[in-house]
Residue frames as a rotation matrix with the C-alpha (Angstrom) as fourth column:
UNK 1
0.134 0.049 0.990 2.06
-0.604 -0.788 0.121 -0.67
0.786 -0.614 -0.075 -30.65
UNK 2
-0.771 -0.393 -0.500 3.00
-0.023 0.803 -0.595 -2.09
0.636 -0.448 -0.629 -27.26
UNK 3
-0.027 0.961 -0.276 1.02
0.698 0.216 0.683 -2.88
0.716 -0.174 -0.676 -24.77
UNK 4
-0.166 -0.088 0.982 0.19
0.032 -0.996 -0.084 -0.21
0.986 0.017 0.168 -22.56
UNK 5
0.693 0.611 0.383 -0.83
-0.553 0.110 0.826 -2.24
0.463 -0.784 0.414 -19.53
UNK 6
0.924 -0.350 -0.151 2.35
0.349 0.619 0.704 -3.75
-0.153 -0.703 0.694 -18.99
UNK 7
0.815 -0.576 0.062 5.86
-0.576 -0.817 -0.015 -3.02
0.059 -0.024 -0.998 -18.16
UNK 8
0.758 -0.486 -0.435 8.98
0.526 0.850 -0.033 -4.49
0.386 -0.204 0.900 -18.15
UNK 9
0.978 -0.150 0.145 11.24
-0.184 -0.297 0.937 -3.84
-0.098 -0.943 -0.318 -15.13
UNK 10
0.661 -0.680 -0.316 14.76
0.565 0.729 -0.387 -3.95
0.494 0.077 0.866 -16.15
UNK 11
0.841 -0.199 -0.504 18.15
0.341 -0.527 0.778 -2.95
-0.420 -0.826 -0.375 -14.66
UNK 12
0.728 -0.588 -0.352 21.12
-0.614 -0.331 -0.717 -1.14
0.305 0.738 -0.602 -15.89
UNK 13
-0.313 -0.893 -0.323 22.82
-0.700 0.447 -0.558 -4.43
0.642 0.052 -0.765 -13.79
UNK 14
0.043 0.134 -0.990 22.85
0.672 0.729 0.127 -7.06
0.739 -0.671 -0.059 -10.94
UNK 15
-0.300 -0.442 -0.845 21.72
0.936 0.034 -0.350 -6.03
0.184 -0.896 0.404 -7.80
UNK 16
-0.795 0.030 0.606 20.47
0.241 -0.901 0.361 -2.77
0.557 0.433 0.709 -8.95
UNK 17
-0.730 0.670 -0.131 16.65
-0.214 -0.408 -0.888 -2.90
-0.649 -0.620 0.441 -6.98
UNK 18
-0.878 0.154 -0.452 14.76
-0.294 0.573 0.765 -4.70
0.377 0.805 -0.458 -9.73
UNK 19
-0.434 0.579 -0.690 12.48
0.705 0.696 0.140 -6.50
0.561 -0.426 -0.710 -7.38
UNK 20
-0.837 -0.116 -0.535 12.49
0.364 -0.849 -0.384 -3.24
-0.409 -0.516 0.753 -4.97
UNK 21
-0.770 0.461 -0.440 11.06
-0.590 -0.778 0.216 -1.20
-0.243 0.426 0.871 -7.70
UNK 22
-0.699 0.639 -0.321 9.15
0.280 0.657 0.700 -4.27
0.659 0.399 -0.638 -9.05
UNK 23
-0.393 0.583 -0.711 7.13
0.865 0.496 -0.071 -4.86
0.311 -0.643 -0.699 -5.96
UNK 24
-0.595 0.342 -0.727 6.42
0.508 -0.541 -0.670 -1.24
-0.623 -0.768 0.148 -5.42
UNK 25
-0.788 0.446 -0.425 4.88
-0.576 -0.289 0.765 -0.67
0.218 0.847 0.484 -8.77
UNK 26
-0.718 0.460 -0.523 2.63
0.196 0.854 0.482 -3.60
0.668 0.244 -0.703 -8.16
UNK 27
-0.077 0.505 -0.859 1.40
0.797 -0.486 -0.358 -2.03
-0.598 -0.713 -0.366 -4.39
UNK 28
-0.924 0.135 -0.357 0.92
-0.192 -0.973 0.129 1.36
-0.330 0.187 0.925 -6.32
UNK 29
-0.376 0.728 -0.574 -1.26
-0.874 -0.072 0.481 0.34
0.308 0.682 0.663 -9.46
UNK 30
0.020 0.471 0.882 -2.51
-0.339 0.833 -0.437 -3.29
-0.940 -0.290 0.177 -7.47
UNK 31
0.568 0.215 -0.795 -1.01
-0.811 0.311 -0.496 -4.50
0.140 0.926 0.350 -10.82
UNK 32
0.937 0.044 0.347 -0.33
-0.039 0.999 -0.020 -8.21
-0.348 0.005 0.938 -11.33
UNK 33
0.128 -0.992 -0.018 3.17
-0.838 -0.118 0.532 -9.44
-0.530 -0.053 -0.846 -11.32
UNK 34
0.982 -0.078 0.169 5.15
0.171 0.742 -0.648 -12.00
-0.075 0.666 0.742 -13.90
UNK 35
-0.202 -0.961 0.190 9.23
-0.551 0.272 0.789 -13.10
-0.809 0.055 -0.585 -13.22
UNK 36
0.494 -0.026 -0.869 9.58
-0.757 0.479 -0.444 -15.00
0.428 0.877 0.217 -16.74
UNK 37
0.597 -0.038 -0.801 12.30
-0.055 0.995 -0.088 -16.53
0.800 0.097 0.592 -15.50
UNK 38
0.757 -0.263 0.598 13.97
-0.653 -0.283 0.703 -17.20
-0.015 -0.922 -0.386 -11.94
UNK 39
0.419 -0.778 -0.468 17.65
-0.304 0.366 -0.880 -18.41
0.855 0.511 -0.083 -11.70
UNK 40
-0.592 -0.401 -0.699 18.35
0.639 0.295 -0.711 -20.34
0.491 -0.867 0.081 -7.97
UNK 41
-0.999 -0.040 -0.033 17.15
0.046 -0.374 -0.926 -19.68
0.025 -0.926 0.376 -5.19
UNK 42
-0.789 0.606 -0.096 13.54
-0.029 0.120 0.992 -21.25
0.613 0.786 -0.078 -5.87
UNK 43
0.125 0.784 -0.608 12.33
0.929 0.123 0.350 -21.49
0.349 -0.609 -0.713 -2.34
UNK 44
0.304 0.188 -0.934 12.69
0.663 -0.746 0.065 -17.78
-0.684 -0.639 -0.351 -2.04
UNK 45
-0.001 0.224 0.975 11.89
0.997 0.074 -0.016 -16.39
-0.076 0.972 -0.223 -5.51
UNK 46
-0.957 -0.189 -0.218 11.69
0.160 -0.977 0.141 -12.84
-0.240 0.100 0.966 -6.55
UNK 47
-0.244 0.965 0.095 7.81
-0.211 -0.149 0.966 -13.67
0.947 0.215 0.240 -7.31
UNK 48
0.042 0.328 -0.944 8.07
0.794 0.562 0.231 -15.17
0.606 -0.759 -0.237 -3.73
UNK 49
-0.453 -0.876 -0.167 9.86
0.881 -0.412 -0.234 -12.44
0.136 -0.253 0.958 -2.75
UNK 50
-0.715 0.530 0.455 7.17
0.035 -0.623 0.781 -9.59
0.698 0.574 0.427 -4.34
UNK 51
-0.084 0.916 -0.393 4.53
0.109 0.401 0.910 -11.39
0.991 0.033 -0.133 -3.03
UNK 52
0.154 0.106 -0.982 5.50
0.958 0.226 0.174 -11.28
0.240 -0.968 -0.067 0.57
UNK 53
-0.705 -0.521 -0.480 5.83
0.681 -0.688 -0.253 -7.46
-0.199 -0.505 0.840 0.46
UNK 54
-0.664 0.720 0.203 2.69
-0.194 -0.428 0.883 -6.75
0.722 0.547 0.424 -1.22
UNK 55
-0.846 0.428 0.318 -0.40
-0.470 -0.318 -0.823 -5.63
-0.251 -0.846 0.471 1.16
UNK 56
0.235 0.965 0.119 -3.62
-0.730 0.256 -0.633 -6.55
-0.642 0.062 0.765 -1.31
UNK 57
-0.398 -0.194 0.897 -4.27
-0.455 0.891 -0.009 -9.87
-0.797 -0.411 -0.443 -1.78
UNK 58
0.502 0.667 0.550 -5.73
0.188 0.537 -0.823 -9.66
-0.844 0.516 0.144 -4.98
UNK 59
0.174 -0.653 -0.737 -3.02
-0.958 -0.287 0.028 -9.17
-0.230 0.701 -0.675 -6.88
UNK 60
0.908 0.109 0.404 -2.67
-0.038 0.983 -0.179 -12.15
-0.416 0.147 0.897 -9.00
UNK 61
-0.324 -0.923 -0.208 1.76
-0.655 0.060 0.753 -13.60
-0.682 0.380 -0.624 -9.56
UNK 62
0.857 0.098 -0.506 1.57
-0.493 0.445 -0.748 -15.64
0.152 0.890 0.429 -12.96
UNK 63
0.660 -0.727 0.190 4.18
0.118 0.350 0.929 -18.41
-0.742 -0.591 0.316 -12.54
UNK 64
0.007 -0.989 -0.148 7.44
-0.395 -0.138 0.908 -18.47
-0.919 0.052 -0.391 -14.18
UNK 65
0.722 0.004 -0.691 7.95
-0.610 0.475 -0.634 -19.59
0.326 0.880 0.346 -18.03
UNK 66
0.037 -0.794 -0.606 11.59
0.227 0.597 -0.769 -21.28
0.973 -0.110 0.203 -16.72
UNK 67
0.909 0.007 0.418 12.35
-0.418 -0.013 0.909 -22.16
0.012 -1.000 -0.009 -12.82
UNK 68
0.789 -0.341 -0.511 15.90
0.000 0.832 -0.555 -22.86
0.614 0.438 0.656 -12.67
UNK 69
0.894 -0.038 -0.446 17.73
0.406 0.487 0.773 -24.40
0.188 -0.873 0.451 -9.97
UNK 70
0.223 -0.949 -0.221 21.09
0.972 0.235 -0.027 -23.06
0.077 -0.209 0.975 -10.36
UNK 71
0.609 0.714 -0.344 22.10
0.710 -0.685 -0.164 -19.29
-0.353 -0.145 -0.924 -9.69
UNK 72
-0.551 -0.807 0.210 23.81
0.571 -0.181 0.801 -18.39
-0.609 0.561 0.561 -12.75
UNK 73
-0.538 0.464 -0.704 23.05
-0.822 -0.474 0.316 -16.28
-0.187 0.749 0.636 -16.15
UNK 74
-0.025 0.736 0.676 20.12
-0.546 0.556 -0.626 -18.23
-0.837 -0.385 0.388 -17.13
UNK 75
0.733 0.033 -0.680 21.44
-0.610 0.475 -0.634 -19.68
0.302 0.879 0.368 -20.29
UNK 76
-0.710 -0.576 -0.405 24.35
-0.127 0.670 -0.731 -21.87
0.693 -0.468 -0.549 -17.76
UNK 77
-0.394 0.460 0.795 21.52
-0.854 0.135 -0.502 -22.19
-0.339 -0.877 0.340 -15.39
UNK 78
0.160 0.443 -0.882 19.66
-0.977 -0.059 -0.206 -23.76
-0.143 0.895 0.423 -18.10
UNK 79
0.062 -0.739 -0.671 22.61
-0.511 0.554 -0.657 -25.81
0.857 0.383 -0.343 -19.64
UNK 80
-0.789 -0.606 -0.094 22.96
-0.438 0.664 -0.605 -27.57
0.430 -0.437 -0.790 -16.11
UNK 81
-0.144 0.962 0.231 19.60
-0.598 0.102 -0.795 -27.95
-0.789 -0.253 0.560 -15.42
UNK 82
-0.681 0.013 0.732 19.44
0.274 0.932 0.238 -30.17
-0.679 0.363 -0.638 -18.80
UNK 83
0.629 0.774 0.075 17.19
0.558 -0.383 -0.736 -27.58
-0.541 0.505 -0.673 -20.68
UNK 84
-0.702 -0.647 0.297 17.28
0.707 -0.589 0.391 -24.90
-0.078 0.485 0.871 -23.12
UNK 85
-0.163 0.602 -0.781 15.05
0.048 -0.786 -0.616 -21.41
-0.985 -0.138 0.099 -22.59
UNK 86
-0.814 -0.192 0.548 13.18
0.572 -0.105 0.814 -21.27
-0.099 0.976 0.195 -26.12
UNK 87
-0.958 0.037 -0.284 11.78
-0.002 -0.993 -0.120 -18.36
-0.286 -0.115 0.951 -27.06
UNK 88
-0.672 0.661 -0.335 8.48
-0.288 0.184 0.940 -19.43
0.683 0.728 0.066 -27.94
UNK 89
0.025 0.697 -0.717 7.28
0.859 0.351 0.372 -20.23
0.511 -0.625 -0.590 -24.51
UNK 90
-0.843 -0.016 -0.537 7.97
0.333 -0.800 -0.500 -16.80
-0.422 -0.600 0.680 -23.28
UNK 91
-0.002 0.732 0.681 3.66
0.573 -0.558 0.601 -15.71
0.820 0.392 -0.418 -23.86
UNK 92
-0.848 0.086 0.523 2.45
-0.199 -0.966 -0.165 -12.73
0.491 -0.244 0.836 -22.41
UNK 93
-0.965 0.178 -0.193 0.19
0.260 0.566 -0.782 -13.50
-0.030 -0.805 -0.592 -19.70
UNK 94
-0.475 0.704 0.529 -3.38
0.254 -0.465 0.848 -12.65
0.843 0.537 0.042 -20.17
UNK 95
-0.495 0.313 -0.810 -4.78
0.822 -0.134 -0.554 -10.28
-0.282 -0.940 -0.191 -17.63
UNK 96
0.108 0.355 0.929 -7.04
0.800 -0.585 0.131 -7.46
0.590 0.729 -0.347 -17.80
UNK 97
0.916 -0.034 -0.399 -5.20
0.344 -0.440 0.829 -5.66
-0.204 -0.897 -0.392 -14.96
UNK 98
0.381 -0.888 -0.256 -1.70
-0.924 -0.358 -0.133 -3.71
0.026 0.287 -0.957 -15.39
UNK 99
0.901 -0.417 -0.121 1.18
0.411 0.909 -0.074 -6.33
0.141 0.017 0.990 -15.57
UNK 100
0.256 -0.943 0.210 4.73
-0.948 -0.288 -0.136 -5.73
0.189 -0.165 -0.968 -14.21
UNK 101
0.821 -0.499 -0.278 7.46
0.341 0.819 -0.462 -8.03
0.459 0.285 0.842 -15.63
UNK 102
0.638 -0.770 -0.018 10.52
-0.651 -0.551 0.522 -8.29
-0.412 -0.321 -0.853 -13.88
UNK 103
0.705 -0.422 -0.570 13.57
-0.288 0.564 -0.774 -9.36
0.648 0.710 0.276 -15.76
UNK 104
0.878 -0.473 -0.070 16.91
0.428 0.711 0.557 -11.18
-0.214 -0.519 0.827 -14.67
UNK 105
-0.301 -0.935 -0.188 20.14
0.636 -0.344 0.691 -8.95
-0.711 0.089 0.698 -14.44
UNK 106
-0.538 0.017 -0.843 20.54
-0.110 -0.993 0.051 -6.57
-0.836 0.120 0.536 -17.23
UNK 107
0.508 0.741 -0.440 19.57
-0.605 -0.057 -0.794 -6.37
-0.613 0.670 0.419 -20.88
UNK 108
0.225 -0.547 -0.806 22.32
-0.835 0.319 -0.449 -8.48
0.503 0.774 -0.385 -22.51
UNK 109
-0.218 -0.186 0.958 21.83
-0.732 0.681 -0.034 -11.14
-0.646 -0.709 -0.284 -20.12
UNK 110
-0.599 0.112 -0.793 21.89
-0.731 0.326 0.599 -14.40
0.326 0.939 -0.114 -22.43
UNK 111
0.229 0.750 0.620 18.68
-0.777 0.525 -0.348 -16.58
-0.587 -0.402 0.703 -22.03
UNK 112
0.610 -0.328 0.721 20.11
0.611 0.774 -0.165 -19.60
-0.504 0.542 0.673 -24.67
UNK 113
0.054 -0.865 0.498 23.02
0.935 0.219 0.279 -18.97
-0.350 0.451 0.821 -27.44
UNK 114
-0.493 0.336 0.802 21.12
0.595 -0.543 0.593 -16.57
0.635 0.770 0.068 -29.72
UNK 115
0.170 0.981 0.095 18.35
0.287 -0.142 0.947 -15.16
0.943 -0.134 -0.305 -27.77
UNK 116
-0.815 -0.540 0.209 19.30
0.283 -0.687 -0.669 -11.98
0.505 -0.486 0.714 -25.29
UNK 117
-0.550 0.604 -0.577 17.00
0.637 -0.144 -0.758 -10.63
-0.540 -0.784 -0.305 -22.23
UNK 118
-0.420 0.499 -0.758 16.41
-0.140 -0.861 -0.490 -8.01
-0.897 -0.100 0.431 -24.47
UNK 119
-0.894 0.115 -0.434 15.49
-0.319 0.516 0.795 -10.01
0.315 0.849 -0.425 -27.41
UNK 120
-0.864 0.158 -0.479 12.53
0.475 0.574 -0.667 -10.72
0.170 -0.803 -0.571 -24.71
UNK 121
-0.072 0.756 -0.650 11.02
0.076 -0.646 -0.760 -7.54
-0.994 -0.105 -0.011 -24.36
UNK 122
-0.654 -0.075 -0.753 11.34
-0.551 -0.634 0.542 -6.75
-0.518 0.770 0.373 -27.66
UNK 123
-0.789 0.358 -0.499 9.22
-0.283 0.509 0.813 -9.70
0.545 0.783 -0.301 -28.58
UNK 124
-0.251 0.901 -0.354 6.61
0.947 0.153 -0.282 -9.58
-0.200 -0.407 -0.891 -25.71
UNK 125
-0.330 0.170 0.928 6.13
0.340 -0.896 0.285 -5.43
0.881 0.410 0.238 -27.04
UNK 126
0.762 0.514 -0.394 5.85
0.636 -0.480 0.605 -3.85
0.122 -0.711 -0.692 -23.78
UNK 127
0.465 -0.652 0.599 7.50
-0.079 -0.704 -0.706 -1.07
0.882 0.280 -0.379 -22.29
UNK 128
-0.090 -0.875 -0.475 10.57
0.517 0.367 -0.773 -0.45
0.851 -0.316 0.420 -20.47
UNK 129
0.809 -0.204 0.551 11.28
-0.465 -0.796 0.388 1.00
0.360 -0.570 -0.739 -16.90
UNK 130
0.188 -0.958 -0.218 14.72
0.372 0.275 -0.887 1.18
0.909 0.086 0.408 -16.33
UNK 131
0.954 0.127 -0.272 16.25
0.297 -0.272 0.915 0.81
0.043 -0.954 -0.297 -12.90
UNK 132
0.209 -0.946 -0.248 19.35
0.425 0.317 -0.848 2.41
0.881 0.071 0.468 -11.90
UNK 133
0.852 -0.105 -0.513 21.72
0.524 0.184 0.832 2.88
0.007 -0.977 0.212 -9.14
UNK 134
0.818 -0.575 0.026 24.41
-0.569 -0.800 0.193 5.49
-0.091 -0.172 -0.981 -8.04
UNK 135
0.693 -0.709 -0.130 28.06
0.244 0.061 0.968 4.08
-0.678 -0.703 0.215 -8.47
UNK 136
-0.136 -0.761 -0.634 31.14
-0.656 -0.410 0.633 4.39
-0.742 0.502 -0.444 -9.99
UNK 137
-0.902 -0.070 0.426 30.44
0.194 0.816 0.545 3.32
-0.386 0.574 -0.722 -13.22
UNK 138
0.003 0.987 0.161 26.58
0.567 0.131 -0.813 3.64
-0.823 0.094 -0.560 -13.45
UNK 139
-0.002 -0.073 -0.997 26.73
-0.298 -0.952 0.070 6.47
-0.955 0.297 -0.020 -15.64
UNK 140
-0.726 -0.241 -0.644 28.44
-0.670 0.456 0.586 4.35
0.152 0.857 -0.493 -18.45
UNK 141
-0.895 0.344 0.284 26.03
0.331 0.939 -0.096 1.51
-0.299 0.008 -0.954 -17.68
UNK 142
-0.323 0.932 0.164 23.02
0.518 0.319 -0.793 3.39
-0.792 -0.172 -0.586 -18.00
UNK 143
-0.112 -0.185 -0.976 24.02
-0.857 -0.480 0.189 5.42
-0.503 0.858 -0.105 -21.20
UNK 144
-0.867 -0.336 -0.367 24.95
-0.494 0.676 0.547 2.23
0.064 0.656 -0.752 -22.83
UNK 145
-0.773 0.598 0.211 21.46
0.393 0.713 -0.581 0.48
-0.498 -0.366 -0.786 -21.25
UNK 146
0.018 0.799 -0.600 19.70
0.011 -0.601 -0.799 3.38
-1.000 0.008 -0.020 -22.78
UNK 147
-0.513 -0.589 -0.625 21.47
-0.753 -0.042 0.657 3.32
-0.413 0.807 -0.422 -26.04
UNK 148
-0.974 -0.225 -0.036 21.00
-0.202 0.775 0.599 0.03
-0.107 0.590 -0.800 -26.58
UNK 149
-0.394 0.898 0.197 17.29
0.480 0.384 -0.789 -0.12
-0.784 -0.216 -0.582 -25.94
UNK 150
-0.007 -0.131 -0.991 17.03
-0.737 -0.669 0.093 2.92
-0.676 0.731 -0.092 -28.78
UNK 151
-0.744 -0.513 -0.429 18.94
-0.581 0.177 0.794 0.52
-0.331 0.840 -0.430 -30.94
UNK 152
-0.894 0.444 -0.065 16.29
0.447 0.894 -0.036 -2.35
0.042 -0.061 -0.997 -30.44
UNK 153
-0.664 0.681 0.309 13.31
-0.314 -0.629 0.712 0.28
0.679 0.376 0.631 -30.81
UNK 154
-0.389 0.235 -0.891 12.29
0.810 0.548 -0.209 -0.79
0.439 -0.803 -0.403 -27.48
UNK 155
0.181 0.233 0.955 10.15
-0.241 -0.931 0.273 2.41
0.954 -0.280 -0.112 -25.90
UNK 156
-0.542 -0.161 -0.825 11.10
0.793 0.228 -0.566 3.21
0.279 -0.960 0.004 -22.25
UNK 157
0.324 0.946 0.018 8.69
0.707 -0.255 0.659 4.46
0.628 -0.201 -0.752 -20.29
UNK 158
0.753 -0.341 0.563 11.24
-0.367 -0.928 -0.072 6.07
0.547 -0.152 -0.823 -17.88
UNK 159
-0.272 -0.744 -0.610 13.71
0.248 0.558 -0.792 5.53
0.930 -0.367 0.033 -15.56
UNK 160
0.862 0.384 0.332 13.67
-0.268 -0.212 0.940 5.16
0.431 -0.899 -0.080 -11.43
UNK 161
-0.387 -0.845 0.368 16.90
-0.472 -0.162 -0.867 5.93
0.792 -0.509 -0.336 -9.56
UNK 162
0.895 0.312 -0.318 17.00
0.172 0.417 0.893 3.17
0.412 -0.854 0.319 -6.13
UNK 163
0.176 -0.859 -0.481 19.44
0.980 0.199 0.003 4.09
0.094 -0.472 0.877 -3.31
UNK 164
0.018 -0.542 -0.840 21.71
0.328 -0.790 0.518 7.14
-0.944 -0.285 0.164 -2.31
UNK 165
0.559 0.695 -0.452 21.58
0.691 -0.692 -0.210 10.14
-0.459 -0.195 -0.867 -4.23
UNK 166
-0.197 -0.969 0.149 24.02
0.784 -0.064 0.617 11.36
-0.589 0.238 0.773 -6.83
UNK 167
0.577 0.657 -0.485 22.73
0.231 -0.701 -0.675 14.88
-0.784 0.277 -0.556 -8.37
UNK 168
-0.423 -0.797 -0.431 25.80
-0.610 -0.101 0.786 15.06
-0.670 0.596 -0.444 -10.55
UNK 169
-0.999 -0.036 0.012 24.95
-0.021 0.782 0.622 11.56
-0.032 0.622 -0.783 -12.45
UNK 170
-0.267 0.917 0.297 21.20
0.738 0.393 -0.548 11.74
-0.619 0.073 -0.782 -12.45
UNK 171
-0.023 -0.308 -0.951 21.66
-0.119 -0.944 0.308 15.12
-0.993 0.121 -0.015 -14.05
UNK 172
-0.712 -0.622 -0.324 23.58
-0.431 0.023 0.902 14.15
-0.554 0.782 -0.284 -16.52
UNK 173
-0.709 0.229 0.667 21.83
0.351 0.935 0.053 10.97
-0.612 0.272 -0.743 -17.17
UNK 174
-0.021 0.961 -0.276 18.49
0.620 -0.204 -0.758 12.83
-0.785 -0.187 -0.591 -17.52
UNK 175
0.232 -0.267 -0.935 19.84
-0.705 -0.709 0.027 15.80
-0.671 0.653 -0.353 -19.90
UNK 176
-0.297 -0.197 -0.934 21.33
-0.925 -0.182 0.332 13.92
-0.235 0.963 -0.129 -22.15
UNK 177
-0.972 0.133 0.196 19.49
0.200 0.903 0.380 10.79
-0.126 0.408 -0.904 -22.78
UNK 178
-0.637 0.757 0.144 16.08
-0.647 -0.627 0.433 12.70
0.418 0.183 0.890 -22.47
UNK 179
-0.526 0.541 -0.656 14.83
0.395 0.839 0.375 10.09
0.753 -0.062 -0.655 -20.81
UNK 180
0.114 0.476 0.872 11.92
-0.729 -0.556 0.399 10.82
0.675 -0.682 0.284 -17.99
UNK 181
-0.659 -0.587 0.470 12.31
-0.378 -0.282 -0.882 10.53
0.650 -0.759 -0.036 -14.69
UNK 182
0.025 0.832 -0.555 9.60
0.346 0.513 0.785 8.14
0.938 -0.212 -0.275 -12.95
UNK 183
0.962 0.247 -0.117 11.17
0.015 0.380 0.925 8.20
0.273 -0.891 0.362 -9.38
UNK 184
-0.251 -0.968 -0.027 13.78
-0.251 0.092 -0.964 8.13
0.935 -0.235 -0.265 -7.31
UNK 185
0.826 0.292 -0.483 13.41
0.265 0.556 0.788 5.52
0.498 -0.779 0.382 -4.26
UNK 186
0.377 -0.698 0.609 15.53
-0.915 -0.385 0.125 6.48
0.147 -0.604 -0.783 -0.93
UNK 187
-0.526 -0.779 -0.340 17.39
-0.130 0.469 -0.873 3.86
0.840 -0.415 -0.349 1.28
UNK 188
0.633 0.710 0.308 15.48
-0.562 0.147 0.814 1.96
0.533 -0.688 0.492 3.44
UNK 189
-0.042 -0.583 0.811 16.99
-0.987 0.151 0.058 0.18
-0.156 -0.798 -0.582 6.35
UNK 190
-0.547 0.576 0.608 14.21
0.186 0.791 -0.583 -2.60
-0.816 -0.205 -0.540 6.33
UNK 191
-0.625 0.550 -0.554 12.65
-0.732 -0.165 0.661 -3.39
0.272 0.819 0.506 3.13
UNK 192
-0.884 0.436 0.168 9.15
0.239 0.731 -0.639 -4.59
-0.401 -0.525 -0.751 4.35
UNK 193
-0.341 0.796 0.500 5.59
0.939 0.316 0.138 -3.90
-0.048 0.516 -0.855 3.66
UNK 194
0.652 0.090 -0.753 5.56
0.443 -0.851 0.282 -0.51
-0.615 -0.518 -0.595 5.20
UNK 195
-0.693 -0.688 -0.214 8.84
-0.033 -0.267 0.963 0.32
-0.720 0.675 0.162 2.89
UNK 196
-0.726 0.233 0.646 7.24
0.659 0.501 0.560 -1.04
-0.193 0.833 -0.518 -0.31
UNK 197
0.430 0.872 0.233 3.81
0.903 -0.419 -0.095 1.35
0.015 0.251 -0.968 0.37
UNK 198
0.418 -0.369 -0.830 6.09
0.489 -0.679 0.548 4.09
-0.766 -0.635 -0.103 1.29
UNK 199
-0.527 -0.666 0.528 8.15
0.575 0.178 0.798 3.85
-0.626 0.725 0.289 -2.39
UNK 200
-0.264 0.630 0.731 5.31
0.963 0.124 0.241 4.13
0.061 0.767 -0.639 -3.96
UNK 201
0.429 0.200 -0.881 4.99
0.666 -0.729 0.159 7.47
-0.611 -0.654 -0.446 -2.74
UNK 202
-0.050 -0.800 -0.598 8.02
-0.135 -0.588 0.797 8.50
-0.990 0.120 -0.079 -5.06
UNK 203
-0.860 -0.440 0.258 7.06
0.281 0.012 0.960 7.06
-0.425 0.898 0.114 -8.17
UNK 204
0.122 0.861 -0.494 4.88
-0.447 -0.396 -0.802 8.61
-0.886 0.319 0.337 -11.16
UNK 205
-0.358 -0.212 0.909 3.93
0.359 0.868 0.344 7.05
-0.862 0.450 -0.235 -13.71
């Protein structure tokens, strides 16, 4: 069984609101936060990032399993960094508070040769909340994102639409993948603390 206290935050791509959604799960349930691994940009992290939009202070960020300097797929970050991501240091923090993981890009992001974002969750057993985003395209991305989690017996907890509003493609998405609906986060101008408590507004869990 997975664990029930923790999630893993993925997207159906880059760019998608990952962190967004991340950081407003974390201000909802005042659950503790864990980036496995962060690719470039190191003085302004997505745990750095989290952290500076979150109101209570007792949320505790677990550091990174890999920090790596370059801001590529994290198996060429890696490679130029002189390492190799091995699955065996990815542990599941110990906390006795919720836990939201956020991952890096999508699920088939490659973390070394063999050894696939989702190859990640599937071996820390938690569940999924899938993020997606309105464009051309999304549709096919988040069938296929959904699909493939199925394939990998990976439970998803649900999914949370970030951004503009497509009733056509959430529709769809929703009918035929059966998947539930957590949320749907508007367009904010300014994504600050005041945004972040606001979000939270939209999602159930």
């Amino acid at each position: 069984m997975p664990n029930n206290k923790s999630y893993f935050v993925t997207g159906i791509g880059t760019e998608i609101g990952k962190t967004i959604v991340a950081a407003a799960l974390v201000e909802k349930l005042k659950a503790d936060y864990w980036k496995p691994v962060q690719s470039g940009d190191l003085d302004n992290s997505d745990s750095n990032k989290v952290s500076n939009l979150i109101s209570n202070e007792k949320i505790k960020f677990f550091p990174e399993a890999y920090r790596l300097t370059q801001p590529f797929s994290p198996h060429k970050s890696a490679a130029l960094d002189g390492i190799k991501i091995e699955p065996e240091k990815f542990v599941l923090p110990e906390t006795d508070n919720t836990l939201i993981i956020e991952g890096a890009g999508g699920l088939m992001v490659p973390l070394n040769d063999n050894f696939l974002m989702i190859d990640l969750i599937k071996q820390l057993n938690v569940e999924v909340i899938l993020v997606s985003k309105n464009y051309l395209g999304s549709i096919n991305h988040t069938l296929l994102s959904i699909y493939t989690l199925k394939q990998y017996q990976i439970p998803v907890k649900g999914i949370i639409f970030n951004g503009a509003s497509e009733i056509y493609s959430e529709e769809f998405i929703l009918q035929y993948t059966g998947i539930r609906l957590m949320g749907h986060l508007p367009e904010y101008e300014t994504i600050d603390q005041k945004a972040i408590i606001d979000a939270g507004r939209f999602i159930t869990l």
